[in-house]
C-alpha positions as CSV (number, residue, x, y, z in Angstrom):
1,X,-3.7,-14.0,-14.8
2,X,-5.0,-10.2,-14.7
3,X,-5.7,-8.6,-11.7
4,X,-7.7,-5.6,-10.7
5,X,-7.0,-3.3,-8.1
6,X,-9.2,-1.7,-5.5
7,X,-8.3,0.1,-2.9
8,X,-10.3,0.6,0.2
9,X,-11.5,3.6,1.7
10,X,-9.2,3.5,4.4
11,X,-5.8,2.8,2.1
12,X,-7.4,6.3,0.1
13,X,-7.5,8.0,3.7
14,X,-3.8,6.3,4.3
15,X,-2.5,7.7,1.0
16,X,-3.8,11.1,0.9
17,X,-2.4,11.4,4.5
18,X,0.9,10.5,3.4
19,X,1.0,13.0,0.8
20,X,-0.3,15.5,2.2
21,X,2.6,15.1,5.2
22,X,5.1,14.9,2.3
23,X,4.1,17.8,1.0
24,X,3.8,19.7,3.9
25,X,7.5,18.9,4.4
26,X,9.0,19.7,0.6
27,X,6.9,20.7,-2.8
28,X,6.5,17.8,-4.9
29,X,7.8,15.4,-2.4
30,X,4.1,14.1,-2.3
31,X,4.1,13.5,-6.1
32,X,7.2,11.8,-5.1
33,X,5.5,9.5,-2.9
34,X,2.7,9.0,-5.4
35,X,4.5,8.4,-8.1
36,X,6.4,5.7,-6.1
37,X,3.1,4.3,-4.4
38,X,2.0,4.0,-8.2
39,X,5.2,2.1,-9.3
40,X,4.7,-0.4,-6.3
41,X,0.9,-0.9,-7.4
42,X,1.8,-1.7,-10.8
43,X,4.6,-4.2,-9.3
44,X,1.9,-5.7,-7.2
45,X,-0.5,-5.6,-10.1
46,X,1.9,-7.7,-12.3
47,X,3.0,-10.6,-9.8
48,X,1.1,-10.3,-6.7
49,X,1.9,-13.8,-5.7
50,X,5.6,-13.2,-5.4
51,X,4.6,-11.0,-2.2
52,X,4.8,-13.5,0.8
53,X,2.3,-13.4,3.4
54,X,3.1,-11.9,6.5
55,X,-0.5,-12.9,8.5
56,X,-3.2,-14.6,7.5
57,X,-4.0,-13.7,4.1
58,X,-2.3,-10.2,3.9
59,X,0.5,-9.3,2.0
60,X,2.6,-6.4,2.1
61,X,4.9,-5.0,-0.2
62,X,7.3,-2.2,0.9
63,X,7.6,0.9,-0.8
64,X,11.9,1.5,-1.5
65,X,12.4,5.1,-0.9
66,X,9.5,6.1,1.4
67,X,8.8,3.7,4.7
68,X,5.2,3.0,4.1
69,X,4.5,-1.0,3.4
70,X,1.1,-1.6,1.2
71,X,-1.1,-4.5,2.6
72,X,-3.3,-6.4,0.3
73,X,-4.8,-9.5,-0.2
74,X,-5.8,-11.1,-2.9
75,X,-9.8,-12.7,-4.1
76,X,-10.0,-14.5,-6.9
77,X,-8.7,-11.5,-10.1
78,X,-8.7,-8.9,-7.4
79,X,-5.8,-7.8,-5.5
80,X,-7.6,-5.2,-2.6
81,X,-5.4,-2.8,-0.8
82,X,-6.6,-2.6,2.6
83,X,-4.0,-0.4,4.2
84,X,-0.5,2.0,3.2
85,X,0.5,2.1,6.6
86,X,4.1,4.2,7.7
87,X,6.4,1.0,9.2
88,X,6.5,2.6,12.3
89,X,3.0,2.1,13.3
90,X,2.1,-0.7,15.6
91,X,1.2,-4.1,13.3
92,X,-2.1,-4.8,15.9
93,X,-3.5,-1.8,13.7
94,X,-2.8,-3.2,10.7
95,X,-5.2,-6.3,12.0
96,X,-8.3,-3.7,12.6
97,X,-8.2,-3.5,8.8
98,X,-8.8,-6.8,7.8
């Protein structure tokens, strides 16, 4: 089956955030990240099933070299990406996002 993704407002805010830290730290370690967080989508994108749930409905699959876990769930052909959260924040914000 084919899947398309969208990805929420908030996941955009999530994303940029992250770059922009990574950057902050070392140039092009936020294209890193991107580049990475792209990789993952496309992972997601091609078996999103594979991903076990981790509460209800939502999904999340963990980025390898940067801490960040995407959550998603998926609706019918669409896999929406509700968060990009860092694993150190606490999982009862992951819940406001549902």
């Amino acid at each position: 089956m084919d899947y398309s993704i969208v990805i929420s407002k908030a996941a955009e805010f999530d994303i940029r955030k992250a770059f922009l830290w990574y950057e902050d730290q070392l140039m092009g370690l936020g294209n890193d990240f991107e580049k990475h967080f792209s990789d993952a989508v496309n992972s997601i994108q091609n078996n999103p099933v594979k991903i076990q749930i981790r509460y209800k409905l939502i999904r999340i699959f963990f980025l390898k070299k940067f801490p960040y876990g995407i959550h998603f769930k998926i609706e019918a052909s669409e896999i929406l990406i509700i968060a990009v959260f860092h694993t150190s924040i606490n999982p009862q914000k992951w819940k406001k996002r549902e």
